[in-house]
C-alpha positions in Angstrom: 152.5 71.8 49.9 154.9 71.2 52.5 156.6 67.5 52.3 157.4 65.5 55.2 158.4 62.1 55.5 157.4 59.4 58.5 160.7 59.7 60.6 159.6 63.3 60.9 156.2 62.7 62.4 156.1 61.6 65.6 152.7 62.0 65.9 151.6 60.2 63.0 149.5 57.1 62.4 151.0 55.2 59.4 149.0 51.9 60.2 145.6 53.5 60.2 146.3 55.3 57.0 147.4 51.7 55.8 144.7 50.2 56.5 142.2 53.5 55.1 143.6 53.5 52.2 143.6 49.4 51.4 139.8 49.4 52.4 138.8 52.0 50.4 140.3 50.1 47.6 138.9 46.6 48.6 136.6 47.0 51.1 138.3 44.6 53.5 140.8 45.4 55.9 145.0 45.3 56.1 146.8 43.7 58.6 149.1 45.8 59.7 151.7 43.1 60.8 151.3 39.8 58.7 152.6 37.2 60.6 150.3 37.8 63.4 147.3 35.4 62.6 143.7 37.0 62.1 141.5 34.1 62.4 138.4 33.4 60.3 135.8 33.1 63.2 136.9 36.0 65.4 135.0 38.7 66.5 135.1 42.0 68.3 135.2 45.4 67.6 137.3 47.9 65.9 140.0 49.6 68.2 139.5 53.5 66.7 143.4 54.2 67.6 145.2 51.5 65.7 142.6 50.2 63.3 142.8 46.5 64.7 140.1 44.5 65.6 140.1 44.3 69.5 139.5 39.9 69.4 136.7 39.2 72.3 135.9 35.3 70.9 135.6 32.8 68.1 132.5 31.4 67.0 134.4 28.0 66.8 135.3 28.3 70.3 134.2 25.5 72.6 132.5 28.6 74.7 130.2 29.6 71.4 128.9 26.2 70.7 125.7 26.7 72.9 124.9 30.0 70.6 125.4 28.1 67.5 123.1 25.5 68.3 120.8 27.8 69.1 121.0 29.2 65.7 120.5 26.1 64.2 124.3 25.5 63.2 125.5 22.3 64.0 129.0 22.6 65.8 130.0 19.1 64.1 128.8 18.8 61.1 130.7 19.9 58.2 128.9 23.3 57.2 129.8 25.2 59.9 133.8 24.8 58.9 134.9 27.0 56.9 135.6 26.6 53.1 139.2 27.0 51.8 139.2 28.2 48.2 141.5 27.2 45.8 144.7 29.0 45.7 145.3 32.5 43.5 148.5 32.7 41.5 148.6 36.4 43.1 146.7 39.2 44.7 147.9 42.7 43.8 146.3 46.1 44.9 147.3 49.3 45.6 145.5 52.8 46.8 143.8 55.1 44.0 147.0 57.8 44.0 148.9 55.8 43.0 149.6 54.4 39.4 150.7 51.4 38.4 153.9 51.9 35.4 155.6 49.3 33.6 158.9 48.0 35.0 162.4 48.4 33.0 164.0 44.9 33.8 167.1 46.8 32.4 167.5 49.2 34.9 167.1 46.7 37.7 169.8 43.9 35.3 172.2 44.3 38.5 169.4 42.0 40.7 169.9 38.4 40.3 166.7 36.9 39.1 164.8 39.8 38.7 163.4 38.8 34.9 162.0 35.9 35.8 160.2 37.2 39.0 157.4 35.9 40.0 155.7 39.1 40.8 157.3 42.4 40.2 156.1 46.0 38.9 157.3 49.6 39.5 154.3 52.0 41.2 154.1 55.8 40.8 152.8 57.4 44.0 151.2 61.2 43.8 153.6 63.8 45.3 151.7 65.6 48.2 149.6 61.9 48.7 150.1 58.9 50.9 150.0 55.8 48.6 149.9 52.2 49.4 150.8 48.9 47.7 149.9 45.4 49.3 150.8 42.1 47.3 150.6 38.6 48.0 151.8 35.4 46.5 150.2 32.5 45.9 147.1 33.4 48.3 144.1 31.0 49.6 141.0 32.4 51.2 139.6 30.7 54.2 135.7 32.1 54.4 132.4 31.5 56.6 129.9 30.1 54.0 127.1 31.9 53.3 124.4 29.8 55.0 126.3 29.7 58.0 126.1 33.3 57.7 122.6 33.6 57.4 122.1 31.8 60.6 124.8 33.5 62.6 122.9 36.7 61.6 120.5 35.8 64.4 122.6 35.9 67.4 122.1 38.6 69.6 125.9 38.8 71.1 127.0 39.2 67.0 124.8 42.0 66.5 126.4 44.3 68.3 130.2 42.9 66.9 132.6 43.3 64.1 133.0 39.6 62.5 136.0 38.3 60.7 134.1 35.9 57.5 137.3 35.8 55.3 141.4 35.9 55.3 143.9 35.7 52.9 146.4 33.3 53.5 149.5 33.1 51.6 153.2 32.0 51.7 154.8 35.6 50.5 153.9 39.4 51.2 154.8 42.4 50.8 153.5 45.8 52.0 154.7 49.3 51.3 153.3 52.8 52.5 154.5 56.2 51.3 155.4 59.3 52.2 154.3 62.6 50.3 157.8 62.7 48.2 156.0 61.4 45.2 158.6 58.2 45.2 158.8 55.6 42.7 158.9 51.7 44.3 160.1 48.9 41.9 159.2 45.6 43.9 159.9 42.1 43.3 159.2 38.3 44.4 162.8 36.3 43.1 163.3 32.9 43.8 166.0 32.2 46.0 168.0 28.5 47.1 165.5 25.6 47.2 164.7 24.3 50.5 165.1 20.3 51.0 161.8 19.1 52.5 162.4 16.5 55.5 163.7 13.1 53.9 160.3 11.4 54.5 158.5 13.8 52.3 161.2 13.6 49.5 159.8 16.7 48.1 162.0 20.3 47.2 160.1 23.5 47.7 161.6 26.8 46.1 161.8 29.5 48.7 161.3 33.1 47.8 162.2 36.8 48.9 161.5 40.3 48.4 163.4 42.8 46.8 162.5 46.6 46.9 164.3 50.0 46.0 162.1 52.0 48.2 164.4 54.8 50.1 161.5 57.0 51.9 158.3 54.5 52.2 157.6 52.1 54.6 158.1 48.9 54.1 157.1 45.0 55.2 158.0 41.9 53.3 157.6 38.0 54.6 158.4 34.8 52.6 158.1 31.6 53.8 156.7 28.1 52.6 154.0 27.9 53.9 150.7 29.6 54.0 151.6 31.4 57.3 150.7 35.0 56.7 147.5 37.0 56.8 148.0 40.3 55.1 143.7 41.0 54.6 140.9 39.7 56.1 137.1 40.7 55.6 135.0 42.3 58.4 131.4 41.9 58.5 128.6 43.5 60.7 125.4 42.8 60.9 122.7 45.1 58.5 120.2 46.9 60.7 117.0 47.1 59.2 115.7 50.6 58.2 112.3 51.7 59.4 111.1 53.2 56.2 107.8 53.5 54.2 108.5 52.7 51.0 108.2 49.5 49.1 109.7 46.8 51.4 113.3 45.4 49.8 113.1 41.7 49.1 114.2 39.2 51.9 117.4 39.1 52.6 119.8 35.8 53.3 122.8 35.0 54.0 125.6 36.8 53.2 123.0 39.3 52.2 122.5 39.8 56.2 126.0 41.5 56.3 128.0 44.5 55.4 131.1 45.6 55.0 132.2 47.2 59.0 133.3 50.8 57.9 136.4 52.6 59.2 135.5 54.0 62.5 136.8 57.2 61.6 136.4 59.9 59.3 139.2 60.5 56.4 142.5 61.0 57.8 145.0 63.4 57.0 148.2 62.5 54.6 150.0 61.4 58.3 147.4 58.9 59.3 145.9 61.7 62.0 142.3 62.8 62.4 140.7 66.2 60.9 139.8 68.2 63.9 136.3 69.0 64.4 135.1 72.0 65.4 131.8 72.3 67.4 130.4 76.2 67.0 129.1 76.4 70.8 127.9 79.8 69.8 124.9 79.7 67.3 122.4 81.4 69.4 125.0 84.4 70.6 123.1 86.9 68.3 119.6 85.9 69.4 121.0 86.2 72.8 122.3 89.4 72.2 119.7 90.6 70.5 117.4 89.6 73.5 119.6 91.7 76.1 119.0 94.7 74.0 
């Protein structure tokens, strides 16, 4: 199997095959680039190229309020906001080829901090696969409630649209994608000088970095304070009902009116491209053939 690494493939598509290969693992979707804010709320649909969600509006736009009434949601009262959760110590995940092994602190004794990391682990990746890694510190999901759901299920304009119902927020991310080299990532969260809140606060927050060995992969890392990152987010379309004759399936609500927004491609290649598909334009040549004899 011939190797390759992503500096060598110019026409590769190492976002999408991010993003594959963390929804087939969680059934929600990567961010590709962290800092940019994905908003619970959003909807729009999936742009096949990069794997982002094209935005076209926010159900807690001013613009969407007459739809919400309509749906018997009211815009002020306090159901239709959404719910933060309480806040994970972590959120670790990584595609099925790869395999999680247990770190040697010893080997890694030349990086400051490094035993008492917050998070930190070493990943296997298959040689000939792509593998991916996402992790997150300290994240809080921000999510539609399910009721609200139930009712949003009804508009028309939503039916036809990808919807953002829940992001992961956190203060610290990292993201790694690999090549087919087979490599082995150690990764770690170490805490770094603490930052002096303004004087009014009086309060000291620890501030955090990233520390990787990776030397083929790609790699993203953000640390700040603050819950200012959203590395995953949850996409939700409308179910269709079936027109079958069996026994009818019990009434759906809420939530229940939704499901997960697949891919909107078929399994990529190793590089993030497409399988080609091949259309045989030629089934009837023998009956032809056989017709001109």
């Amino acid at each position: 199997m011939q190797m390759w690494s992503w500096n060598t493939q110019p026409n590769s598509h190492a976002q999408r095959k991010f993003i594959e290969l963390i929804f087939d693992r969680t059934g929600k979707y990567a961010n590709w680039d962290p800092p940019s804010e994905m908003q619970v709320g959003s909807y729009g649909r999936i742009d096949k190229t990069t794997g982002n969600l094209s935005v076209e509006g926010n159900i807690y736009s001013d613009k969407f309020r007459p739809l919400l009434i309509k749906a018997g949601v009211n815009p002020e009262s306090d159901e239709h906001h959404a719910k933060d959760c309480p806040d994970e110590s972590e959120f670790t995940t990584w595609s099925k080829n790869v395999k999680r092994i247990e770190m040697s602190v010893d080997s890694h004794a030349g990086v400051p901090g490094i035993a008492a990391a917050s998070i930190k682990g070493t990943w296997q990746v298959k040689k000939g696969t792509t593998g991916a890694v996402l992790l997150m510190n300290n994240p809080r999901i921000k999510h539609i409630t399910s009721d609200v759901l139930g009712k949003l299920a009804s508009i028309k304009l939503l039916q036809s649209m990808h919807l953002v119902t829940k992001v992961f927020y956190c203060p610290a991310y990292s993201l790694y994608l690999s090549d087919t080299s087979g490599e082995k990532i150690s990764m770690a969260l170490l805490a770094s000088a603490p930052v002096v809140a303004p004087v009014a606060t009086l309060e000291t927050k620890a501030s955090m970095r990233w520390w990787s060995d990776t030397q083929t992969g790609l790699a993203r890392h953000g640390s700040k304070i603050e819950h200012c990152f959203t590395p995953l987010y949850e996409l939700l379309h409308v179910r269709h009902p079936r027109n079958r004759r069996s026994s009818p399936s019990p009434e759906r609500t809420g939530e229940q009116l939704w499901v997960p927004a697949p891919v909107p491609w078929a399994p990529l290649r190793e590089d993030g491209t497409e399988v080609p598909i091949y259309i045989n334009e030629n089934t009837d040549s023998s009956d032809s053939d056989s017709e001109e004899e």
